[in-house]
PDB file of N, CA, C and O in Angstrom:
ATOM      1  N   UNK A   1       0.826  -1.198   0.000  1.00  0.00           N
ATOM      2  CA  UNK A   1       0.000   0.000   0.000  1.00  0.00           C
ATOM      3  C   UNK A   1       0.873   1.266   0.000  1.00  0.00           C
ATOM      4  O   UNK A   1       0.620   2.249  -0.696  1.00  0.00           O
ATOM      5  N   UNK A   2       1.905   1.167   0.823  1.00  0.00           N
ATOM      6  CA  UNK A   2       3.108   2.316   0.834  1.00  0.00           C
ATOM      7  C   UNK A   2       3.632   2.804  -0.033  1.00  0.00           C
ATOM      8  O   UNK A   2       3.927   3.981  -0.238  1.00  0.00           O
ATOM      9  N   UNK A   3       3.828   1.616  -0.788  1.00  0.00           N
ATOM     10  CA  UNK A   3       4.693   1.687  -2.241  1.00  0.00           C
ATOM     11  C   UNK A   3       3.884   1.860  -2.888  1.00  0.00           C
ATOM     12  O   UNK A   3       4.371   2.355  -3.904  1.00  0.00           O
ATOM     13  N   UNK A   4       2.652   1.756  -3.010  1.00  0.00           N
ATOM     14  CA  UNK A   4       1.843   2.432  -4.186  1.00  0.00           C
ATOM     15  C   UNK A   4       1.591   3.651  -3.907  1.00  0.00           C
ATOM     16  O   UNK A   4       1.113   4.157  -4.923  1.00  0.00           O
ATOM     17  N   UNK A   5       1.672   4.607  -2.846  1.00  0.00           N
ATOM     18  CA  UNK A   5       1.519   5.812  -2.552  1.00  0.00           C
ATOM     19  C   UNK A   5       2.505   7.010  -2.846  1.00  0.00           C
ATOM     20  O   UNK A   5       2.377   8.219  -3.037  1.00  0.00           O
ATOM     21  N   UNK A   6       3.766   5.919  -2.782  1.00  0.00           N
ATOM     22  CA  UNK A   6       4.814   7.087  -2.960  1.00  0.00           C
ATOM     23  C   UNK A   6       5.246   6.931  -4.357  1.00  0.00           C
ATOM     24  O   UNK A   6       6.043   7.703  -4.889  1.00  0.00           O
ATOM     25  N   UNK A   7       4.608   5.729  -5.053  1.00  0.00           N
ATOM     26  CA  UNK A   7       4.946   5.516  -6.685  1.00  0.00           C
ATOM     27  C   UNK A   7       3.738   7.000  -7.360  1.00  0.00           C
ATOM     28  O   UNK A   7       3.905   7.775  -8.302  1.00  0.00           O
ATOM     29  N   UNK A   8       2.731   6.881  -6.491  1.00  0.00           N
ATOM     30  CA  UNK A   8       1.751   7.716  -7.646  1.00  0.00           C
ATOM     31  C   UNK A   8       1.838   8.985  -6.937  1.00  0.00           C
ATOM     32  O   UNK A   8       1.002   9.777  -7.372  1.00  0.00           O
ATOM     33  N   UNK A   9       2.756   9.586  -5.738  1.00  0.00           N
ATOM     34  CA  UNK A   9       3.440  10.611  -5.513  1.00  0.00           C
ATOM     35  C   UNK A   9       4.140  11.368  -6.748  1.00  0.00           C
ATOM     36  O   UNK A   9       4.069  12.396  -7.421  1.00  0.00           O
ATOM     37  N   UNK A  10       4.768  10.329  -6.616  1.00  0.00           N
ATOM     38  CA  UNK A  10       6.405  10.248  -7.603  1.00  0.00           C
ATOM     39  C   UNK A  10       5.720  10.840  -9.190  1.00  0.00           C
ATOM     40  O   UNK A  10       5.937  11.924  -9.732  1.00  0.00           O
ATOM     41  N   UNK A  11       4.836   9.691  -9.669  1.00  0.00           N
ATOM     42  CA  UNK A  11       4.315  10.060 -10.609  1.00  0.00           C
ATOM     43  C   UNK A  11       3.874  11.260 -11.183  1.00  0.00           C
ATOM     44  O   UNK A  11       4.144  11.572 -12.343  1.00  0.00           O
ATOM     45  N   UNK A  12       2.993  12.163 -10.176  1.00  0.00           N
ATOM     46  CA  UNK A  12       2.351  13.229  -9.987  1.00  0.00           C
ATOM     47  C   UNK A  12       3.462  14.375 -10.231  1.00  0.00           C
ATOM     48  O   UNK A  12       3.365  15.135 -11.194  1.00  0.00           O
ATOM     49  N   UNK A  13       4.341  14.442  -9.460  1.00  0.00           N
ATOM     50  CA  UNK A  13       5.047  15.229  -9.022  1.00  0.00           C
ATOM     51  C   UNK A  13       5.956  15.551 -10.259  1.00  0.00           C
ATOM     52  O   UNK A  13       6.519  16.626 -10.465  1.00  0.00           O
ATOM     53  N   UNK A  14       6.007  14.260 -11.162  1.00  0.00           N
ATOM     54  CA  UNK A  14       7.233  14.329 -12.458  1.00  0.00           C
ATOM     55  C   UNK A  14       5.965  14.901 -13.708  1.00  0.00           C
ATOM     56  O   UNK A  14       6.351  15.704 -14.558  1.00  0.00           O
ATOM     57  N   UNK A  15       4.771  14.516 -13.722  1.00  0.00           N
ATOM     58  CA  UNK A  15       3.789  15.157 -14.489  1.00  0.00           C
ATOM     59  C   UNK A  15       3.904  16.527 -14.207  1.00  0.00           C
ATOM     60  O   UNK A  15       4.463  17.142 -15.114  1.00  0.00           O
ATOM     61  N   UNK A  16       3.481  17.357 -13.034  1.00  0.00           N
ATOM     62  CA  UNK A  16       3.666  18.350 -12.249  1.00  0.00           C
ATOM     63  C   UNK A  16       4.759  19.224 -12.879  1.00  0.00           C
ATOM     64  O   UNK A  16       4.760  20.377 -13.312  1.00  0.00           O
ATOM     65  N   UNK A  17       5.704  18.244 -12.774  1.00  0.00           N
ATOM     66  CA  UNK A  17       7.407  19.230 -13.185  1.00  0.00           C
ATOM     67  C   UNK A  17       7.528  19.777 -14.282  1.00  0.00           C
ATOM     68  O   UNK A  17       8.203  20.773 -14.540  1.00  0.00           O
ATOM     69  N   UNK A  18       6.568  18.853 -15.322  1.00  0.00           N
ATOM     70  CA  UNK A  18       6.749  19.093 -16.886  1.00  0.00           C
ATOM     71  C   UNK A  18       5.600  19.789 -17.244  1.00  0.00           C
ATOM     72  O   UNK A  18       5.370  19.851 -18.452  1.00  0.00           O
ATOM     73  N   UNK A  19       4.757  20.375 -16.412  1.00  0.00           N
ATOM     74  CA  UNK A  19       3.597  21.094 -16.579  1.00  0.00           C
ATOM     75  C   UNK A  19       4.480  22.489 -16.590  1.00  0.00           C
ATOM     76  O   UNK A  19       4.147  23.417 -17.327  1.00  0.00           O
ATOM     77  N   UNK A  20       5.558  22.567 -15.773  1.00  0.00           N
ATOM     78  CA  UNK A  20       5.878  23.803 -15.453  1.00  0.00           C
ATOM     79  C   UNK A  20       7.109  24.331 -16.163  1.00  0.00           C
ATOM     80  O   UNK A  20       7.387  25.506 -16.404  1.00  0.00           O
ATOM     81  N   UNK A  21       8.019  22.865 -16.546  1.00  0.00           N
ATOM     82  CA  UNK A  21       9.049  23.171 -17.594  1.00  0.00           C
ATOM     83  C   UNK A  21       9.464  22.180 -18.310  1.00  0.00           C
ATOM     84  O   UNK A  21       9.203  21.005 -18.051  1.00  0.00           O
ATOM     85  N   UNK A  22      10.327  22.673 -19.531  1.00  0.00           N
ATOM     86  CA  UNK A  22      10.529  21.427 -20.078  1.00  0.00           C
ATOM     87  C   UNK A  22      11.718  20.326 -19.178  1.00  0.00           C
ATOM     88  O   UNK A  22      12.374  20.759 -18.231  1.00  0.00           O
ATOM     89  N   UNK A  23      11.799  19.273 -19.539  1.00  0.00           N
ATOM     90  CA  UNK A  23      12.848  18.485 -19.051  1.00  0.00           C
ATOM     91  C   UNK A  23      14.263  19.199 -18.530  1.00  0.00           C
ATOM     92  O   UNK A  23      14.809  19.272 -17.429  1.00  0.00           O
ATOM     93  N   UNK A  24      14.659  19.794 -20.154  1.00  0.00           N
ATOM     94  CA  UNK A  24      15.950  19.934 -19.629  1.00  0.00           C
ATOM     95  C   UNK A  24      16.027  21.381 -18.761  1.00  0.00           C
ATOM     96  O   UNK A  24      17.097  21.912 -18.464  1.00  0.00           O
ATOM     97  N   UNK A  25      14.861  21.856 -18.452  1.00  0.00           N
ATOM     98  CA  UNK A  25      15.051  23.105 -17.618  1.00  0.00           C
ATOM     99  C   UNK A  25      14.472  22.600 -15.912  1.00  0.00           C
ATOM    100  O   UNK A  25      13.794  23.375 -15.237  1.00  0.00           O
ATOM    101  N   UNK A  26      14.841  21.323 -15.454  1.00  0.00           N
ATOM    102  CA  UNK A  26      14.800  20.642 -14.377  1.00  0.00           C
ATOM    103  C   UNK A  26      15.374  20.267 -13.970  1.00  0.00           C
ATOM    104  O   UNK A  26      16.312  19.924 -14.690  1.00  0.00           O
ATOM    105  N   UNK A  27      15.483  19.982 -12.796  1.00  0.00           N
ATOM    106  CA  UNK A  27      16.960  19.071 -11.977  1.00  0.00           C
ATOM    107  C   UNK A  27      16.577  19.092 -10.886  1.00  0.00           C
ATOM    108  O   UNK A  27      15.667  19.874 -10.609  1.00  0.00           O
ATOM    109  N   UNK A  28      17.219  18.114  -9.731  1.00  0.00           N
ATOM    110  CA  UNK A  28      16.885  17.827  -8.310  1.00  0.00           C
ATOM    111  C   UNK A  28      17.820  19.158  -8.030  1.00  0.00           C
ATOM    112  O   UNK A  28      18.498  19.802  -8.830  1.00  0.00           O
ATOM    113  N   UNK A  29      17.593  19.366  -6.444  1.00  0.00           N
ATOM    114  CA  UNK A  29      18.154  20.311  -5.676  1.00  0.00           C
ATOM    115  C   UNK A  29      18.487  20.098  -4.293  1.00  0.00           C
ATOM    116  O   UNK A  29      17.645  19.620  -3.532  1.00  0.00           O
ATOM    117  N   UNK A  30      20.167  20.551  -3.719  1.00  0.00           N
ATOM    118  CA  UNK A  30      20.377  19.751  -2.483  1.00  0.00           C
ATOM    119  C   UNK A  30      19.608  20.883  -1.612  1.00  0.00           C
ATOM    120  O   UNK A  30      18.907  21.736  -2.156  1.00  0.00           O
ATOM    121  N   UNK A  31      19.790  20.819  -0.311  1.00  0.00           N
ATOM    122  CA  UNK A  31      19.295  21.744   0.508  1.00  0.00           C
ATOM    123  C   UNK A  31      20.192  22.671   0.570  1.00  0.00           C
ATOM    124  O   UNK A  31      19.739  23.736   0.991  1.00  0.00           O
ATOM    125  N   UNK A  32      21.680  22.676   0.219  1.00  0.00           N
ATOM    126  CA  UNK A  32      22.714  23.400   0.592  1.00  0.00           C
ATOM    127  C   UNK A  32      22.416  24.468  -0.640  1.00  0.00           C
ATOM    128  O   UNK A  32      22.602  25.680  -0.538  1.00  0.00           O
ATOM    129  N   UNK A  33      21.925  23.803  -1.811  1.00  0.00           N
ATOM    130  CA  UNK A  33      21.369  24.646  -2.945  1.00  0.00           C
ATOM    131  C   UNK A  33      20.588  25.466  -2.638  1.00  0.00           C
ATOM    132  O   UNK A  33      21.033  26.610  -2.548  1.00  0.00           O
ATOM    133  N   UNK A  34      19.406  25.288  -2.408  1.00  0.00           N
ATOM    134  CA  UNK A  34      17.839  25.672  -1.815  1.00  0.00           C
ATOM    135  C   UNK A  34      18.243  27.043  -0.864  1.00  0.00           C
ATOM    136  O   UNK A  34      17.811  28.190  -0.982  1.00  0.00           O
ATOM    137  N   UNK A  35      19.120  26.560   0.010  1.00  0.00           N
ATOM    138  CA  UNK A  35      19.128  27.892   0.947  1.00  0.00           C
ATOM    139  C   UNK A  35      19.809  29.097   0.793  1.00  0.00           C
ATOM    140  O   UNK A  35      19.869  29.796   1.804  1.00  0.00           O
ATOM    141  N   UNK A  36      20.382  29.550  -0.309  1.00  0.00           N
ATOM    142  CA  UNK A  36      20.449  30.923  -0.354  1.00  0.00           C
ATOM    143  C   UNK A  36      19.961  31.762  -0.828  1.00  0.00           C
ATOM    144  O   UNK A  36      20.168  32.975  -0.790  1.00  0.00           O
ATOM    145  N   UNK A  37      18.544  30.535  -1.824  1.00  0.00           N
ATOM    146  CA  UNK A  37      17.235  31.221  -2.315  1.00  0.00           C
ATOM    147  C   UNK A  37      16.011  31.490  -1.540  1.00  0.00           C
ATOM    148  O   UNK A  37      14.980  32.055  -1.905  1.00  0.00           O
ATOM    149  N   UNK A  38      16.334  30.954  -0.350  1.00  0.00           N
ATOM    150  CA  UNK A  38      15.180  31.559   0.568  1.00  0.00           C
ATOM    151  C   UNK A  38      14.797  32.876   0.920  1.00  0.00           C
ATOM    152  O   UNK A  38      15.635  33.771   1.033  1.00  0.00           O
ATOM    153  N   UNK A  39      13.849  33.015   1.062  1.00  0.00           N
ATOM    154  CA  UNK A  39      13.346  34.485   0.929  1.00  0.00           C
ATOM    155  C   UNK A  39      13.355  35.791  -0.747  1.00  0.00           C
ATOM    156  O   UNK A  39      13.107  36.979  -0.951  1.00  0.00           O
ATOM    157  N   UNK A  40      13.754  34.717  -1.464  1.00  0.00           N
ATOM    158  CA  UNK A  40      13.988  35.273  -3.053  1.00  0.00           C
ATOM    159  C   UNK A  40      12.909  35.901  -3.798  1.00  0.00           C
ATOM    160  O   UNK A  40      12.384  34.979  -4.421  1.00  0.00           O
ATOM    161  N   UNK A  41      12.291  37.004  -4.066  1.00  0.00           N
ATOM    162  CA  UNK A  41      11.168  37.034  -5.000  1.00  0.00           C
ATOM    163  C   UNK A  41      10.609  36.248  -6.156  1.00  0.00           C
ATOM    164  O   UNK A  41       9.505  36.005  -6.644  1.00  0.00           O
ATOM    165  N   UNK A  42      12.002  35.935  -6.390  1.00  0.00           N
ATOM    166  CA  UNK A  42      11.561  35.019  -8.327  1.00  0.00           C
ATOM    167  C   UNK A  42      11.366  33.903  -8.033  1.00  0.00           C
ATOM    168  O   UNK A  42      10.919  33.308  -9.014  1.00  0.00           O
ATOM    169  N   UNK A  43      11.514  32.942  -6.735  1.00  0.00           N
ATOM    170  CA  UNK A  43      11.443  31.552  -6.560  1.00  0.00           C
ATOM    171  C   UNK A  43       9.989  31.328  -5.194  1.00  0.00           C
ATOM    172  O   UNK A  43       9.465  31.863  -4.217  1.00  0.00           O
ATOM    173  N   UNK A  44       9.958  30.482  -5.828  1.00  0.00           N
ATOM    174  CA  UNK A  44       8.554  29.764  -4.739  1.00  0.00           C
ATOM    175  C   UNK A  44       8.723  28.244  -4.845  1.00  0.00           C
ATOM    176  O   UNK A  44       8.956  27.285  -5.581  1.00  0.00           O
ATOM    177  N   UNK A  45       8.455  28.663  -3.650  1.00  0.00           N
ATOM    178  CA  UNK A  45       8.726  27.126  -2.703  1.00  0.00           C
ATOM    179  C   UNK A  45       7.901  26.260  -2.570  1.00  0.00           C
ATOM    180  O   UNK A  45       7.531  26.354  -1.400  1.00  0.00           O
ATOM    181  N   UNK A  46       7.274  25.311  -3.141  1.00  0.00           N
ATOM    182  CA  UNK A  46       5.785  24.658  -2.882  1.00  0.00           C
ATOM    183  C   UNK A  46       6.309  23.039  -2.139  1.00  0.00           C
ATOM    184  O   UNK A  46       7.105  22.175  -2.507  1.00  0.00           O
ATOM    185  N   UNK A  47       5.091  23.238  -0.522  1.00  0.00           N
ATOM    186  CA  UNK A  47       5.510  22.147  -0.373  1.00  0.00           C
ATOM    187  C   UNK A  47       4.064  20.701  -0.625  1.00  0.00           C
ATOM    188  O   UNK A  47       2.873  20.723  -0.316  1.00  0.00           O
ATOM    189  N   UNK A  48       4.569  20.057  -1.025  1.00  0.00           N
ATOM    190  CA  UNK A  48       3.331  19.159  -1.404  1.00  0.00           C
ATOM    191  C   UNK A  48       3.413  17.832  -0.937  1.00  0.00           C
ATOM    192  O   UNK A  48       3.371  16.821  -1.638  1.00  0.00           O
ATOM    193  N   UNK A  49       3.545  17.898   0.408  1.00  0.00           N
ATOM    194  CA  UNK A  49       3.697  16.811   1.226  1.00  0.00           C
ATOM    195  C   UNK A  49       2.468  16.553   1.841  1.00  0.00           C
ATOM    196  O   UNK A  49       1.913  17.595   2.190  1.00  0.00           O
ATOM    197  N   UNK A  50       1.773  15.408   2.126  1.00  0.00           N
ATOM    198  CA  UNK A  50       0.271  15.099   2.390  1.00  0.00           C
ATOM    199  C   UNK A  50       0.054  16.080   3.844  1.00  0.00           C
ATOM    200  O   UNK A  50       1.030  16.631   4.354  1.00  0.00           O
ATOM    201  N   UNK A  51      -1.173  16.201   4.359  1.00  0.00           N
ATOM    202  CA  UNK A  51      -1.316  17.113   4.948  1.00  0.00           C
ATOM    203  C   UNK A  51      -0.628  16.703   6.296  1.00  0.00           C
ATOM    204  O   UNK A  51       0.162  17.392   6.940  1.00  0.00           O
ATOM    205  N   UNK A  52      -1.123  15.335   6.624  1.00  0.00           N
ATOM    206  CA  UNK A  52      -0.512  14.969   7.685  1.00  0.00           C
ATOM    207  C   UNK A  52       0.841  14.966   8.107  1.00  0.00           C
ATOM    208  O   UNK A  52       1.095  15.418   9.223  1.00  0.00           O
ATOM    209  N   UNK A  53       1.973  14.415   7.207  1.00  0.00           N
ATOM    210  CA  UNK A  53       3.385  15.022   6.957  1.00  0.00           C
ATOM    211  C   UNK A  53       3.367  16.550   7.336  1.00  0.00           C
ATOM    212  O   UNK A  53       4.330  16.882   8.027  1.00  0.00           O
ATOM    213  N   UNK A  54       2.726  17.267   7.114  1.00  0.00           N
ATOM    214  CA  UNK A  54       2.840  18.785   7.076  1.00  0.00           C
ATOM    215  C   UNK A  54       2.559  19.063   8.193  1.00  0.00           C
ATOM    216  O   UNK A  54       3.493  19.636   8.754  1.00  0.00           O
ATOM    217  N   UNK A  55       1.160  18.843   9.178  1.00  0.00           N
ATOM    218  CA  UNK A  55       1.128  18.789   9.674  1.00  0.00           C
ATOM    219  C   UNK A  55       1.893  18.188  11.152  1.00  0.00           C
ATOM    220  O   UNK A  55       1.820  18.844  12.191  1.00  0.00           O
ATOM    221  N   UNK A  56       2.325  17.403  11.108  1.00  0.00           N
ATOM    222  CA  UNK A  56       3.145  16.779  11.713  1.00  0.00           C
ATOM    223  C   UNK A  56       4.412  16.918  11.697  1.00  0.00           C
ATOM    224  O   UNK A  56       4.888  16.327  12.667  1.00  0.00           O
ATOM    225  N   UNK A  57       5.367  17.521  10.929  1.00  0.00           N
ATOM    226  CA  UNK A  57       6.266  17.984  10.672  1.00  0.00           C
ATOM    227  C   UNK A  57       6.825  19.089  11.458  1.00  0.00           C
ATOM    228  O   UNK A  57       6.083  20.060  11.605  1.00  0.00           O
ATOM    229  N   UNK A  58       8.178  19.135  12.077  1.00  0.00           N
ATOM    230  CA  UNK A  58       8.639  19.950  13.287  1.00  0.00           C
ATOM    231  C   UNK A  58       9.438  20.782  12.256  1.00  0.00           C
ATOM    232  O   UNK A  58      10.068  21.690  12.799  1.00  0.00           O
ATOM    233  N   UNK A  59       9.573  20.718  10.979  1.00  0.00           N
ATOM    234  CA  UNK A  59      10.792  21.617   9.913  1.00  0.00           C
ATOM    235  C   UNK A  59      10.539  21.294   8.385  1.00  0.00           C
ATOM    236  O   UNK A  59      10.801  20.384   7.599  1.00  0.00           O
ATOM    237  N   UNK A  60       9.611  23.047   8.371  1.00  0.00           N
ATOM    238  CA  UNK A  60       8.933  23.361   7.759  1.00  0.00           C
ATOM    239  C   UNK A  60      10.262  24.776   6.667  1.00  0.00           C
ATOM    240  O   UNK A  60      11.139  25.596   6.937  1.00  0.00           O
ATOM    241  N   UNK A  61       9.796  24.416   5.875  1.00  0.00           N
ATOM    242  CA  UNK A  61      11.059  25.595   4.615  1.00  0.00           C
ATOM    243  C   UNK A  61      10.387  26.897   4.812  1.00  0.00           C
ATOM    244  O   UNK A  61       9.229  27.034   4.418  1.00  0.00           O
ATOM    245  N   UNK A  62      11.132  28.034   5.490  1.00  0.00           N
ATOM    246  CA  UNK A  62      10.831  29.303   5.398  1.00  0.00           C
ATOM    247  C   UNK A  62      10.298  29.674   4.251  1.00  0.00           C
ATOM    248  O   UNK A  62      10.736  29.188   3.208  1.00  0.00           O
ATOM    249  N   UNK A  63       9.200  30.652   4.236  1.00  0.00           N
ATOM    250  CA  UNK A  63       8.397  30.830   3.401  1.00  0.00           C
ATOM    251  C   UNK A  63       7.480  29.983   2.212  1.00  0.00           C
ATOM    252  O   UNK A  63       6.637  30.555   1.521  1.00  0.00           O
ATOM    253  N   UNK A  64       7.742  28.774   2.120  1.00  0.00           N
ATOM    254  CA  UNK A  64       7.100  27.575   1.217  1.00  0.00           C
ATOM    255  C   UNK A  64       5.297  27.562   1.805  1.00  0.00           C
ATOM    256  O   UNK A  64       4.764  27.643   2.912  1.00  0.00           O
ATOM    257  N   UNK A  65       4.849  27.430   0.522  1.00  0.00           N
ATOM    258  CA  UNK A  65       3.669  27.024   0.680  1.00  0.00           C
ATOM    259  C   UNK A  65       3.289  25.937   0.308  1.00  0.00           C
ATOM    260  O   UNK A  65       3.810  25.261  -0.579  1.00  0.00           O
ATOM    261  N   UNK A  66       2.065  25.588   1.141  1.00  0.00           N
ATOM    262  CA  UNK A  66       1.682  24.077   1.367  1.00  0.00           C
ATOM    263  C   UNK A  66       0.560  24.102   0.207  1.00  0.00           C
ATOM    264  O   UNK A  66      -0.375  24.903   0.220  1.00  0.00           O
ATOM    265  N   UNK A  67       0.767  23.103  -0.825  1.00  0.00           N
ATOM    266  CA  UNK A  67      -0.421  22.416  -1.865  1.00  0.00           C
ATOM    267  C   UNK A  67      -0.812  21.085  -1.884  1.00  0.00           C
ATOM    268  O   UNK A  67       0.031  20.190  -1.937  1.00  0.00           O
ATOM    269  N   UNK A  68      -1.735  20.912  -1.856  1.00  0.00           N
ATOM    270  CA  UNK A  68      -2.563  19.229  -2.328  1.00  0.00           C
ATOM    271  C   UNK A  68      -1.525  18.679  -3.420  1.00  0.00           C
ATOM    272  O   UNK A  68      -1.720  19.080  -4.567  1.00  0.00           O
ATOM    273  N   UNK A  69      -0.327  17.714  -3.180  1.00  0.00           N
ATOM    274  CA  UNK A  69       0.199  17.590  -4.478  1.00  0.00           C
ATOM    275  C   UNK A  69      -0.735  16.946  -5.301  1.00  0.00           C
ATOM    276  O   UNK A  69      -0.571  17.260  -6.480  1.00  0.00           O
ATOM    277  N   UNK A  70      -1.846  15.996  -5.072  1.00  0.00           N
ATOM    278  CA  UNK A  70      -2.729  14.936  -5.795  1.00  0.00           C
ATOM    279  C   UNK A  70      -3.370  15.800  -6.692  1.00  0.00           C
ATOM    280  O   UNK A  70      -3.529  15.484  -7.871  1.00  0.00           O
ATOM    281  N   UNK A  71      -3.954  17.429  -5.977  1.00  0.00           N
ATOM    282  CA  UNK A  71      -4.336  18.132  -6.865  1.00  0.00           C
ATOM    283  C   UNK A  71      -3.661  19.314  -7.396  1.00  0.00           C
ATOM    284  O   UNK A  71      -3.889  20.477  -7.063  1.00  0.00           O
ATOM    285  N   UNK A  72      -2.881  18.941  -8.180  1.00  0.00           N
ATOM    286  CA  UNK A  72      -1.939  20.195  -8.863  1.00  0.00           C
ATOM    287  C   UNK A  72      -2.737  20.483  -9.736  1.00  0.00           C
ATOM    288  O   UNK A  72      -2.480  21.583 -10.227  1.00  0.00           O
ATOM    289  N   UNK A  73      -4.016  19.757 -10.365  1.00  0.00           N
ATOM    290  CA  UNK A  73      -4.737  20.897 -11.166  1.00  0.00           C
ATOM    291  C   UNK A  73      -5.342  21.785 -11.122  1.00  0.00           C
ATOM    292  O   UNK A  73      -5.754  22.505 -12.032  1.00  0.00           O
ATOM    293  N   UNK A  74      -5.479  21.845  -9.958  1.00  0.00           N
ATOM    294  CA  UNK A  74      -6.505  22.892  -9.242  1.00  0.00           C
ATOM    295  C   UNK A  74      -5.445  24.283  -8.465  1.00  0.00           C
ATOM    296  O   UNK A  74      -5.767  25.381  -8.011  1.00  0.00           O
ATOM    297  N   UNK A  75      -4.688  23.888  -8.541  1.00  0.00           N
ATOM    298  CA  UNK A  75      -3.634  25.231  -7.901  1.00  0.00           C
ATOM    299  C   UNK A  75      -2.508  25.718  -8.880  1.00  0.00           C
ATOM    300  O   UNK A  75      -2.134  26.889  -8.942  1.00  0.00           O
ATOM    301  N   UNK A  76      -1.999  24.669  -9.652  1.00  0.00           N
ATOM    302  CA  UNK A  76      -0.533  25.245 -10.790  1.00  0.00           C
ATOM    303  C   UNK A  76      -0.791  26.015 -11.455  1.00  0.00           C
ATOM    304  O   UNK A  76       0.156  26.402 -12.140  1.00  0.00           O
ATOM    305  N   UNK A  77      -2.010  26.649 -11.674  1.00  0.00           N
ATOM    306  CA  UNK A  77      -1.987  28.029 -12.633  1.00  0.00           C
ATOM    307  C   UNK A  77      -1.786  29.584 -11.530  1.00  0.00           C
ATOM    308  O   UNK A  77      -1.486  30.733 -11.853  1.00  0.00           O
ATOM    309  N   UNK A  78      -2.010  29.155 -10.563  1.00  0.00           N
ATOM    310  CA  UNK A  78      -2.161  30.195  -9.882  1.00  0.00           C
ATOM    311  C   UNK A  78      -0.491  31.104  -9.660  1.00  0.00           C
ATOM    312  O   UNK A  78      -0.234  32.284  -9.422  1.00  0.00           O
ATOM    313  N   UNK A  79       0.427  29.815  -9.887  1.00  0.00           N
ATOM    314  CA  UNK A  79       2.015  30.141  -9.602  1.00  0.00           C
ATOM    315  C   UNK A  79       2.618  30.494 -11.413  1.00  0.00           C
ATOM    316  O   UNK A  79       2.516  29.644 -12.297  1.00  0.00           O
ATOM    317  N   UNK A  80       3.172  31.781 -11.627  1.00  0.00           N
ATOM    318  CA  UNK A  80       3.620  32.406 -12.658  1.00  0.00           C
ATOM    319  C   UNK A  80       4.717  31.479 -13.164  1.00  0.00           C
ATOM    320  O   UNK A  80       5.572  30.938 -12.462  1.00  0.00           O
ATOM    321  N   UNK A  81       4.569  31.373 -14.485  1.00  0.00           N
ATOM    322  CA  UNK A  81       5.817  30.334 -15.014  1.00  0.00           C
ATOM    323  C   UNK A  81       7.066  31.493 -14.709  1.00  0.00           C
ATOM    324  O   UNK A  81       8.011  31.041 -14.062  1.00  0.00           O
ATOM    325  N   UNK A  82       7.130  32.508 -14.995  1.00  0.00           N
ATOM    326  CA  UNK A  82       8.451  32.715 -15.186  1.00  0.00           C
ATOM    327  C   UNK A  82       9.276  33.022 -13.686  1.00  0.00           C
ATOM    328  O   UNK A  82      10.290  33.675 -13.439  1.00  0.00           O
ATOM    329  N   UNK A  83       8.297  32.193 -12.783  1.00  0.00           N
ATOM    330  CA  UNK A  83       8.939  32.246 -11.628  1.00  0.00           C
ATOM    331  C   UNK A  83       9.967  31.003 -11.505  1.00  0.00           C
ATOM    332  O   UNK A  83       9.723  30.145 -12.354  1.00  0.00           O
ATOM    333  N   UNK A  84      11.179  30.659 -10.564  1.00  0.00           N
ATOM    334  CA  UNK A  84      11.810  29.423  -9.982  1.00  0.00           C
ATOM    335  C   UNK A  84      10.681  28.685  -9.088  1.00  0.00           C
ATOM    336  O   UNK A  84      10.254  29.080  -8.003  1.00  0.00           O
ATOM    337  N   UNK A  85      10.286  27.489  -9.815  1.00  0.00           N
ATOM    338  CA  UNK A  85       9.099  26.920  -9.120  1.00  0.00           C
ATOM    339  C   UNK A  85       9.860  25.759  -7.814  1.00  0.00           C
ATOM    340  O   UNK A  85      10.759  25.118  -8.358  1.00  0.00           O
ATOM    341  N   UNK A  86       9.747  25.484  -6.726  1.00  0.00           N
ATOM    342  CA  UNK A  86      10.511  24.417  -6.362  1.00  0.00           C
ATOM    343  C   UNK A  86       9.324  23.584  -5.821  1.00  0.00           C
ATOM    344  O   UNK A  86       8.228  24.107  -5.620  1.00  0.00           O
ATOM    345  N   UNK A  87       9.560  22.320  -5.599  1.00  0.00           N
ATOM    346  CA  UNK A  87       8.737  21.422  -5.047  1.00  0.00           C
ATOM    347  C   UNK A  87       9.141  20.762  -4.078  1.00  0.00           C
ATOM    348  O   UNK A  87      10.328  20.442  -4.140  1.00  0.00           O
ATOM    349  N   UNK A  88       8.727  20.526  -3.431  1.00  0.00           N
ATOM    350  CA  UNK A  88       9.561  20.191  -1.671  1.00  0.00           C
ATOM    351  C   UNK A  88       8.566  18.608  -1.772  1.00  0.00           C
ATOM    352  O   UNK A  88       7.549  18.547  -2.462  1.00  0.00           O
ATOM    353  N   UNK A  89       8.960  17.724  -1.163  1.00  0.00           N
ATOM    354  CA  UNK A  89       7.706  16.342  -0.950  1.00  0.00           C
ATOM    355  C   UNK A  89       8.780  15.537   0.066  1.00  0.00           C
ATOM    356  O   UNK A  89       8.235  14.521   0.498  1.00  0.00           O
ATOM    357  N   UNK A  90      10.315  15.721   0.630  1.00  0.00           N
ATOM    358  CA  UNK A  90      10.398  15.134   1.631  1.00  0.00           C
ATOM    359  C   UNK A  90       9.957  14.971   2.736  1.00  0.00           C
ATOM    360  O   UNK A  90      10.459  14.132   3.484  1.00  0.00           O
TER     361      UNK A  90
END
């Protein structure tokens, strides 16, 4: 059941990516990366970790906002392409 949750995570999240750019304008990101863009105007932080994770979670990314990742159709227009989109789901 686990493994089917974090497969159609996974799934979502790589649909998701290519909604927002092409392939080669993607790549993973370490945290050591991530943090000197915090607080950046041009980048947004989306975190799309189930609510409970979020909830439950003691370390949360300064300024990131929390989305339904299952429903990225209902929120990805609202975030400007020509922004740095990031996606957080650890």
């Amino acid at each position: 059941m686990m493994r089917h949750v974090v497969s159609t995570i996974l799934l979502v999240l790589i649909t998701f990516t290519f909604a927002f750019a092409r392939a080669d304008d993607t790549q993973a990101m370490t945290k050591e990366q991530l943090f000197p863009l915090l607080g950046k105007p041009d980048v947004i932080i989306i975190d799309v970790r189930t609510k409970y994770d979020w909830d439950e979670s003691k370390v949360k990314i300064p300024g990131a906002v929390r989305e339904e990742g299952m429903k990225f159709g209902s929120w990805m227009k609202k975030y400007p392409k020509d922004k740095t989109i990031v996606l957080y789901c650890h």
